[in-house]
C-alpha positions as CSV (number, residue, x, y, z in Angstrom):
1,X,0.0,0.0,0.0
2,X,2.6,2.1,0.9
3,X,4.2,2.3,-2.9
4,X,0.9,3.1,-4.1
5,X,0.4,5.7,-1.4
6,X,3.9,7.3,-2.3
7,X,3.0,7.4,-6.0
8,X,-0.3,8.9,-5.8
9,X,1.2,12.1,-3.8
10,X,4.4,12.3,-5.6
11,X,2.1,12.3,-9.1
12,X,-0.2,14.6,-7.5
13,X,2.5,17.0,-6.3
14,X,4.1,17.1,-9.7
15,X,0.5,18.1,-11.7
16,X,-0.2,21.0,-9.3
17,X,3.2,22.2,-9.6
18,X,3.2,22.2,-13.6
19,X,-0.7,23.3,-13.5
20,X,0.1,26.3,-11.1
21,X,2.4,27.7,-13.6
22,X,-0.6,29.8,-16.1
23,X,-2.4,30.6,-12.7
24,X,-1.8,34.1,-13.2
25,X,-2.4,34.2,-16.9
26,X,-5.8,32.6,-16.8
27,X,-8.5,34.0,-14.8
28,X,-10.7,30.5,-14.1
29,X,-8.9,28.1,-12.4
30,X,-9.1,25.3,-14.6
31,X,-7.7,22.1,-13.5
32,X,-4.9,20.4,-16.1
33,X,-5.1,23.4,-18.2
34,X,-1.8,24.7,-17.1
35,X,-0.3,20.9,-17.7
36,X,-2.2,21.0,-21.5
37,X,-0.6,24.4,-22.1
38,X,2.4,23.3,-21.0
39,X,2.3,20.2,-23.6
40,X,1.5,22.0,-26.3
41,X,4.3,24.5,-26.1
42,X,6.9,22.1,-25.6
43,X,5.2,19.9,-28.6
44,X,5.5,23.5,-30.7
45,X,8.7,24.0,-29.6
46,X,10.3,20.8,-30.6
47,X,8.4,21.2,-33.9
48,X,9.3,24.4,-34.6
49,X,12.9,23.0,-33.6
50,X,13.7,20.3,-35.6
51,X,11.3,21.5,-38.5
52,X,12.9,25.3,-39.5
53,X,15.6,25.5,-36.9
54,X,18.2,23.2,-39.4
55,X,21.0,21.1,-37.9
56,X,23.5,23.2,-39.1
57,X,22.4,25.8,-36.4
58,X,22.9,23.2,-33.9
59,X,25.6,22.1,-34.9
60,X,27.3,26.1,-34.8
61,X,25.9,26.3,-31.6
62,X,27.7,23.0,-30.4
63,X,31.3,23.8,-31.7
64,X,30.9,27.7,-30.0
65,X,30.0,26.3,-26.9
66,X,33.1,23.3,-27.5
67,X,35.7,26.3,-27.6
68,X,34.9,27.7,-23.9
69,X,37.5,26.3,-21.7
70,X,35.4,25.6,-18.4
71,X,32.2,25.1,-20.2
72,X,33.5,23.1,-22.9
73,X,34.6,20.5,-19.8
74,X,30.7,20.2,-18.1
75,X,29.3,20.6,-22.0
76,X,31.6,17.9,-23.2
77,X,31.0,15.6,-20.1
78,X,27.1,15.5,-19.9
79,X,26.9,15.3,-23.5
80,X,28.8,12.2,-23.3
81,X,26.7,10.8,-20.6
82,X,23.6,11.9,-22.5
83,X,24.7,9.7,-25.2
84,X,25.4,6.9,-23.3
85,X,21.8,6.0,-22.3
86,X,19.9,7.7,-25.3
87,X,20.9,8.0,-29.8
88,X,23.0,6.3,-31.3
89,X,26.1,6.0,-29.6
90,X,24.9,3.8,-26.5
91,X,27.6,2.7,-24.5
92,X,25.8,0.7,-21.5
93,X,24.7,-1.6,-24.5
94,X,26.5,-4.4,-23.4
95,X,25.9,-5.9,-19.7
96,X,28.7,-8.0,-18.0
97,X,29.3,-9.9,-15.5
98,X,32.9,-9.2,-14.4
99,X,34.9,-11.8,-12.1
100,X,37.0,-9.2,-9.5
101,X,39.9,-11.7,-8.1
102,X,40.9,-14.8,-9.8
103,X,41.3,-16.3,-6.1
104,X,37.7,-16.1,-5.5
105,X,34.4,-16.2,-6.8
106,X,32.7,-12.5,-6.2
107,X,31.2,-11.0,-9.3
108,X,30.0,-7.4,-10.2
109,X,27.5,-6.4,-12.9
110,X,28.4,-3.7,-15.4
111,X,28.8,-2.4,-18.5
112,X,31.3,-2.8,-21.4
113,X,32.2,0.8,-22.4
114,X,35.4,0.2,-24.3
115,X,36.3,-2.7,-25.5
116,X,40.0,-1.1,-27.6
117,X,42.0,1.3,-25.3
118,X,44.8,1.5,-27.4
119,X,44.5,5.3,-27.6
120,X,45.4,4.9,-23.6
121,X,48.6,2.9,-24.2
122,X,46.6,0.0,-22.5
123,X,47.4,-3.5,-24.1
124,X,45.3,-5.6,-25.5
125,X,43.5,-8.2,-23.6
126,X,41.5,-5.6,-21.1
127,X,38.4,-3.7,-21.5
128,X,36.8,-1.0,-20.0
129,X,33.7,-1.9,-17.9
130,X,31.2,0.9,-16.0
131,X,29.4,-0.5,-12.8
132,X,27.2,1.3,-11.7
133,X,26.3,2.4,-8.2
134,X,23.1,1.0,-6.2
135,X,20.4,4.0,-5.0
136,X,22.9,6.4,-7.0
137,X,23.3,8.0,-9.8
138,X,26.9,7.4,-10.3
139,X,29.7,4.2,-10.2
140,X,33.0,3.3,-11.2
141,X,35.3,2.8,-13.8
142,X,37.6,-0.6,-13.6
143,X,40.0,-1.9,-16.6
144,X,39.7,-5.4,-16.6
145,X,41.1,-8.3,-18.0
146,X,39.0,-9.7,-20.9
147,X,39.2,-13.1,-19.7
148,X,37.4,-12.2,-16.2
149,X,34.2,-10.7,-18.5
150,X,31.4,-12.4,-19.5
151,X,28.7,-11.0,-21.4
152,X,25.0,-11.3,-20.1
153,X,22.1,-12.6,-22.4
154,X,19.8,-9.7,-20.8
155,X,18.6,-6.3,-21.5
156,X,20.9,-3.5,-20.6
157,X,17.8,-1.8,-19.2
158,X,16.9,-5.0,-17.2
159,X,20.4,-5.2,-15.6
160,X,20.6,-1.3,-14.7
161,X,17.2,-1.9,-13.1
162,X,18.5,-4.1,-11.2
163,X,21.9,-3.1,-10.3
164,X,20.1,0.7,-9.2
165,X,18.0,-1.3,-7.1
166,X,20.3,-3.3,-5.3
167,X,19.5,-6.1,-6.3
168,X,15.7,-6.3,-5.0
169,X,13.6,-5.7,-8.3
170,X,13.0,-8.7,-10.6
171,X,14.8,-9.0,-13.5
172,X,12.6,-10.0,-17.0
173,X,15.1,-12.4,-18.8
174,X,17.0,-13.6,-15.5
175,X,20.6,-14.2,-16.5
176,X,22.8,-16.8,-14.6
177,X,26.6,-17.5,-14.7
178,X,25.9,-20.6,-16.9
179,X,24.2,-18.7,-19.3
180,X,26.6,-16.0,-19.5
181,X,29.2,-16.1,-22.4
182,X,33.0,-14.9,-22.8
183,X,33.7,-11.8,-24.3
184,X,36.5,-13.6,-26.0
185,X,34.1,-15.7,-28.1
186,X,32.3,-13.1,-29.5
């Protein structure tokens, strides 16, 4: 009862705080016209965007905002990260199951975000692999050895789920160390 409780008020809370936004432009108070208003400017907005605004404008305002030394840094990173859940550079495509010390079996779930780091004067053999925190909106990056990973036969959406949660939400396609494979054979 008490997720249901939790989502009700947090739902409710978020449609009087977008609704309140036109109370002072609209003299009857109206409820979920503020929320329809909203919609429809931000469906305009993209619309006019990506219909007369051309890429070429984005694509200016991208390499000005790339030449501002501190900005370029927070720009740079968050577009990165963007494009790591969302388009078409996905980087948590890939969910492992990483062994961490050959003298024991303890495993950690991640992600496969490089699998060449040449360009780092690492040698071949290792991969770079993202695991992510539980309750947290952040994790760690270990190089490991290629041997130690094993690719999962899940979602990358299921195993995030499930890694964020700690562990405690249900996973659609489980995914066990027998059915995992080498990231050598692929």
């Amino acid at each position: 009862m008490v997720p249901v409780a939790v989502t009700i008020a947090v739902v409710y809370k978020i449609f009087v705080f977008f609704d309140s936004f036109f109370d002072d432009l609209i003299p009857m108070k109206i409820p979920g016209v503020g929320i329809l208003i909203l919609i429809v400017a931000l469906t305009l907005a993209g619309y006019i965007g990506s219909r007369f605004i051309s890429s070429t404008v984005f694509s200016f305002l991208d390499e000005q905002i790339e030449r501002v030394p501190l900005v370029k840094l927070v720009y740079g990173s968050v577009k990165d990260l963007i494009s790591a859940f969302v388009g078409n550079k996905q980087r948590f495509g890939k969910p492992v199951m990483v062994k961490m010390n050959e003298l024991s079996e303890v495993y950690k779930l991640g992600f496969i975000t490089q699998k060449d780091l040449t360009e780092l004067n690492i040698q071949s053999g290792f991969v770079a692999v993202y695991f992510p925190h539980s309750y947290a909106f952040s994790g760690n990056l270990f190089i490991v050895p290629e041997k130690n990973v094993h690719e999962l036969e899940a979602p990358s959406s299921e195993i995030m789920k499930f890694i964020v949660s700690g562990g405690v939400t249900e996973v659609d396609k489980p995914s066990s160390l027998d059915s995992s494979t080498p990231i050598e054979e692929n």
